[in-house]
N, C-alpha and C positions, 0 to 999 in steps of 0.2 A: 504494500500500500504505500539509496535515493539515487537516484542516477543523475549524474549531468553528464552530457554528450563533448565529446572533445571539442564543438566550434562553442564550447562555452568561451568568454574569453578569461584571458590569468586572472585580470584584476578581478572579476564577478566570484571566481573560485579563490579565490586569495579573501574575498569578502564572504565569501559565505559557510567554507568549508575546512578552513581551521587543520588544513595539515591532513586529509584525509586520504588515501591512495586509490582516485579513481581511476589511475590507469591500469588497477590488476580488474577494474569491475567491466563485467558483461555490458556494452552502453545498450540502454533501452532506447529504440527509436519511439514510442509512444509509450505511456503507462495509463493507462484506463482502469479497467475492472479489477477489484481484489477479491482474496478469497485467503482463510488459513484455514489448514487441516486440525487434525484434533492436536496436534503434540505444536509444533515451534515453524515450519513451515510457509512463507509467505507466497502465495500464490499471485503471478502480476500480470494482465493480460495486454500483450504486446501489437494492436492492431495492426497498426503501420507494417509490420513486420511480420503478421502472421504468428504469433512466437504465445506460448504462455510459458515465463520464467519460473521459477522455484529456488527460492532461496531460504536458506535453512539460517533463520535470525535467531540461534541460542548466543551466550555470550553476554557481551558489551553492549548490543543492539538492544535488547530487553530490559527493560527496567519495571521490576514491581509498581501497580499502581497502587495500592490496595490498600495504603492508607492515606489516600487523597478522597478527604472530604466530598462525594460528589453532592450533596443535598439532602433531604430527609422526606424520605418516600412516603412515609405516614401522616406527617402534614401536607402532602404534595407540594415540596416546596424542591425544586432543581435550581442549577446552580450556571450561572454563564464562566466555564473555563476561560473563553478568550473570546475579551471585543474584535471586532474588526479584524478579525484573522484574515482575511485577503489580503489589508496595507500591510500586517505581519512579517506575512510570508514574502509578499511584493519586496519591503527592505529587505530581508536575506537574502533575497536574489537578485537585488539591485533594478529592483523594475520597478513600475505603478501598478496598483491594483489591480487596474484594467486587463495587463499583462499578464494577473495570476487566473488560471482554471483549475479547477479543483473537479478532478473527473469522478475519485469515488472513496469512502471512507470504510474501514474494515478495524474492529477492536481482536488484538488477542486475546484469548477466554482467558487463560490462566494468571495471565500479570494484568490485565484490564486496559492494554495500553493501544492507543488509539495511535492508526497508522491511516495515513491522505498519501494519493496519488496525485501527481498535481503536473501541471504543462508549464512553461513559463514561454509566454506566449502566445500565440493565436497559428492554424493554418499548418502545412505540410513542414513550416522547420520550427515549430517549437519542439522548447527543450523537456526533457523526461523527467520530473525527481520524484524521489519517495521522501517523506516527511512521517516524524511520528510527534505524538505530544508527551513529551515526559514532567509532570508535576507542574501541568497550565503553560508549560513552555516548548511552542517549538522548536526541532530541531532539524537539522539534515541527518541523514540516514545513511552511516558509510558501510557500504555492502563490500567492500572490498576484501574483509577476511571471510565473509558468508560462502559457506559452502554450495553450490550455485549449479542447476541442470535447468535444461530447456524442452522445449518438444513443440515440432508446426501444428498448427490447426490443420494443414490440409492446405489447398488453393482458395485465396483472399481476392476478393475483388480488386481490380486498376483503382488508378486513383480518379476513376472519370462520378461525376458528380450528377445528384439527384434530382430533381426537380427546383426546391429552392435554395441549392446552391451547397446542400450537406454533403461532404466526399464520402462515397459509395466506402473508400477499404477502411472508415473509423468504424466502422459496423461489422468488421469482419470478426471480432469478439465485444458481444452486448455485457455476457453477465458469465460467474466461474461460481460453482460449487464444488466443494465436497463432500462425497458417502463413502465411508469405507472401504478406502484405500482408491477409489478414483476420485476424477474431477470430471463436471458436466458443465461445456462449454458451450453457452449457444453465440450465433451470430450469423453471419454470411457468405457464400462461396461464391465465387465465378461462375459458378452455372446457371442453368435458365431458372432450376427449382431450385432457388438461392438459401431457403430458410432451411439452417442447419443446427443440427444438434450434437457438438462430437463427444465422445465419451474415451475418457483416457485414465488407464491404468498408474498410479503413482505409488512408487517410482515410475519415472517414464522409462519405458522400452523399447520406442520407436512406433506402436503401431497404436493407430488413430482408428477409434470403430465413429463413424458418419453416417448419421438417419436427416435424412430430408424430411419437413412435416410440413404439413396442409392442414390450414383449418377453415373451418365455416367464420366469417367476421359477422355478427348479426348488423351492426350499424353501414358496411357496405352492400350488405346482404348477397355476397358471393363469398366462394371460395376463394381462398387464398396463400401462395405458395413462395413469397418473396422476404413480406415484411418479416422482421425475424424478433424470437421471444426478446424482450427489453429487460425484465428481469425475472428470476426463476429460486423457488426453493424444492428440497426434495422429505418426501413425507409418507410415513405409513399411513395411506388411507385400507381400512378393511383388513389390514394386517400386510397391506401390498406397496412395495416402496412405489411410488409415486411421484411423477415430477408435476409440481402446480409451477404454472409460468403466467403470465402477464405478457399481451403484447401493448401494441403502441394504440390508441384508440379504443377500445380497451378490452379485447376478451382474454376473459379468464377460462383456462383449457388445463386440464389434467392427461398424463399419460404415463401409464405404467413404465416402469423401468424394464422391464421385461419385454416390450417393443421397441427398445433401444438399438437392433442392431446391424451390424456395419452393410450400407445400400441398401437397408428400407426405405421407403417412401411410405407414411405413416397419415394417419388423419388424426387429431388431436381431439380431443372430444370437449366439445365449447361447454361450459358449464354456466357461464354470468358475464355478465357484461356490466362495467364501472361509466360507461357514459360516455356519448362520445366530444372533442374538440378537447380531449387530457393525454398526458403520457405516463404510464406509470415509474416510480425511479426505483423501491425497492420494495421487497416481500420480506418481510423477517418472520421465522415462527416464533411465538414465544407461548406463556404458559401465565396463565393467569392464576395468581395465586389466592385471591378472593374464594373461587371456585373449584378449583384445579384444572379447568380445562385447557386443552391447546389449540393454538390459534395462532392467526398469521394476521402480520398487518402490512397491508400494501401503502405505500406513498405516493400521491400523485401529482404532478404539475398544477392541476388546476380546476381540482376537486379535494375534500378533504380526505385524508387518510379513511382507511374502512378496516373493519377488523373482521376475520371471518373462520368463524368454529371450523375445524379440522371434521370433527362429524359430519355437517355441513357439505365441509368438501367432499365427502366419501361418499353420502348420501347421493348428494345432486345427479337429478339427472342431466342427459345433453339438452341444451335446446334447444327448438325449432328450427329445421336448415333443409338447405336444398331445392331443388324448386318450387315457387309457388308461396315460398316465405319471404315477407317484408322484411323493409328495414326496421330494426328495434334501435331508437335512439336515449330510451331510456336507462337507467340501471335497472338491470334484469336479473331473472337466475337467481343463483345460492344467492342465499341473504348475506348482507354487507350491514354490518353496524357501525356507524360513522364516529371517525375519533376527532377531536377539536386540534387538526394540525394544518398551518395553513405555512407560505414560505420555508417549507423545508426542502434540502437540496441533497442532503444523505440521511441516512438513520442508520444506526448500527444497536444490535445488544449485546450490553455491557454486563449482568447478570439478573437472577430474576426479579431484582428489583428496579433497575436503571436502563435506561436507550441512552443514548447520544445523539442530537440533532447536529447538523449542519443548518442553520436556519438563521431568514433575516429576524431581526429585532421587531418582535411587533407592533415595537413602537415606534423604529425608524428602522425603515425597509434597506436604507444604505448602509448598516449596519449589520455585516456576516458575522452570528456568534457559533462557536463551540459550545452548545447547552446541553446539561442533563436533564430529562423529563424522566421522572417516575410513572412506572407500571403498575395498574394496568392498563391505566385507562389515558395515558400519557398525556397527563394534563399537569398543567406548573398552574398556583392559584394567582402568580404573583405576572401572569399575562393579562390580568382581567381586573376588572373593577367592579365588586359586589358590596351587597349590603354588609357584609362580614368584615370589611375591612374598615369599618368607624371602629373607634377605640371603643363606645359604648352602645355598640352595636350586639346583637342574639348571636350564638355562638356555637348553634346544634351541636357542631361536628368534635366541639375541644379542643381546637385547634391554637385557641392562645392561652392554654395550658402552657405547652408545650414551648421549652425555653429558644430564647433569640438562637439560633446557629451563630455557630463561631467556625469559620474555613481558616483550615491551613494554605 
């Protein structure tokens, strides 16, 4: 989830990078999607290049988060790690904000530590870095003594461009999981039937299993065989591991892992639809501890996040396709219970009490914070303005019981 490219220039690495040896590291020509396995593993998905790296960050790279204050989940109160983390990062790297993208965020389970992939730049030569946050401060991320393999996706689109101007090969890896002991990569090929799903053994061994899938879109109201999944988790529905994906616009489609394999041409079984003119950004499972259930919540551009029972997903049937069926431009399908998250650009979970947003400030949108929202229902009280917040205000919940936070 730090690579800088050799046309970085000295002075930028002389400012940002403090002695680091980026000449023994693998240079990333893009860094987009992250992913880590269960143990220390950072999984980084290399577009431009076709490439998903693996780099083994035990060591010096890791740092325990675990006694970093993130908020107090029982009053729903979360915590802003860092204002304006794009001008941040922008100074490290000697640029302006504008200059930083911030393509995806990925936490380690076991140290809690929160690792950004990030572009510095805009277009075919910006540069690659991985950034982590150690105790509210970022850093660069010297991968150079990391134990380090790679493996191709397969054939990656040219670099020739989409209708309003998006380059066709930054889609050639959308999103990376891992199950047990693989990774499931989706994105795009070079061929006609572009939407691809690769599935690879880790350790890599060289051999790439690729299933092409088609699904019904209800809001185009055809099939569909290009747009590729944008983000993806994987999940025992029924006792059957199961990949739930999200594409662009927005169905929600289930397919067993056991129709995973290498030159299938697959039909994904649409199950919901979130609405259309959104894009979704990410699916996380998590587990509600209120009830004990398990559930996923999806992110979306420009709809509020939606939470949806794992039951739910097992249950649902397909809906309506093929011919003779409309466009459905509503949210349809498996039931979606809405969560109050609006401005968020990643999500990650941090353990079963805490996420991590990437989100603007919702009270000044030019403001990218690093924030913790408490689970379950990921809500901070301290976004909002209620009756409960007059000093001699009702007080149902107990909530100014409970003494001032004090953050380290």
């Amino acid at each position: 989830m730090s690579i800088l490219t050799n046309s970085l220039s000295a002075s930028v690495i002389a400012l940002a990078v403090s002695g680091a040896a980026w000449a023994e590291v693998p240079a990333l020509q893009s860094a987009g999607a992250l992913a880590f396995d269960n143990a220390n593993t950072l999984f980084v998905g290399d577009s431009k290049a076709g490439v998903v790296h693996a780099f083994d960050v035990t060591g010096d790279i890791l740092e325990d988060q675990s006694d970093y204050v993130l908020g107090r989940a029982q009053t729903f109160e979360g915590r802003t790690i860092i204002d304006n983390i794009d001008a941040e990062i922008a100074a490290m790297l000697g640029v302006t904000a504008n200059d930083v993208v911030i393509n995806d965020m990925a936490v380690h389970g076991r140290t809690k530590q929160i690792f950004l992939s990030v572009h510095r730049g805009h277009g075919p030569d910006a540069e690659a870095v991985i950034l982590k946050v150690d105790h509210g401060t970022v850093e660069l991320v010297d991968l150079g003594a990391a134990s380090h393999s790679q493996t191709s996706v397969g054939p990656v689109p040219s670099a020739e461009t989409l209708e309003f101007g998006q380059m066709l090969n930054t889609l050639a890896i959308t999103d990376i999981d891992y199950y047990q002991g693989e990774i499931f990569v989706s994105g795009v090929s070079n061929e006609e039937f572009s939407s691809k799903l690769r599935r690879i053994a880790y350790p890599f061994d060289g051999e790439v299993t690729s299933t092409s899938i088609e699904i019904w879109h209800a809001v185009h109201a055809q099939y569909e065989t290009r747009a590729p999944i944008i983000t993806q988790t994987i999940a025992e529905l029924n006792g059957e591991p199961t990949l739930v994906a999200v594409y662009a616009c927005t169905p929600i489609v289930k397919i067993p892992l056991s129709e995973l394999t290498d030159g299938a041409q697959i039909r994904g079984t649409m199950i919901g639809e979130m609405g259309f003119g959104n894009t979704p950004i990410d699916i996380l499972p998590y587990t509600n501890a209120w009830d004990a259930s398990s559930n996923v919540i999806v992110t979306n551009t420009n709809r509020s996040a939606a939470s949806i029972n794992l039951e739910a997903l097992a249950s649902a049937e397909a809906m309506p396709h093929g011919e003779g069926v409309g466009n459905v431009f509503s949210v349809a399908g498996v039931p979606q219970f809405p969560l109050p998250m609006s401005g968020t650009q990643h999500l990650d979970i941090v353990d079963p009490m805490w996420a991590v947003a990437l989100r603007a400030d919702p009270e000044d949108a030019r403001n990218l914070q690093l924030h913790t929202i408490p689970l379950p229902f990921f809500f901070d009280r301290a976004d909002h303005v209620v009756e409960m917040n007059w000093a001699n205000s009702p007080d149902p919940f107990g909530y100014k019981a409970a003494p001032k936070l004090e953050y380290n």
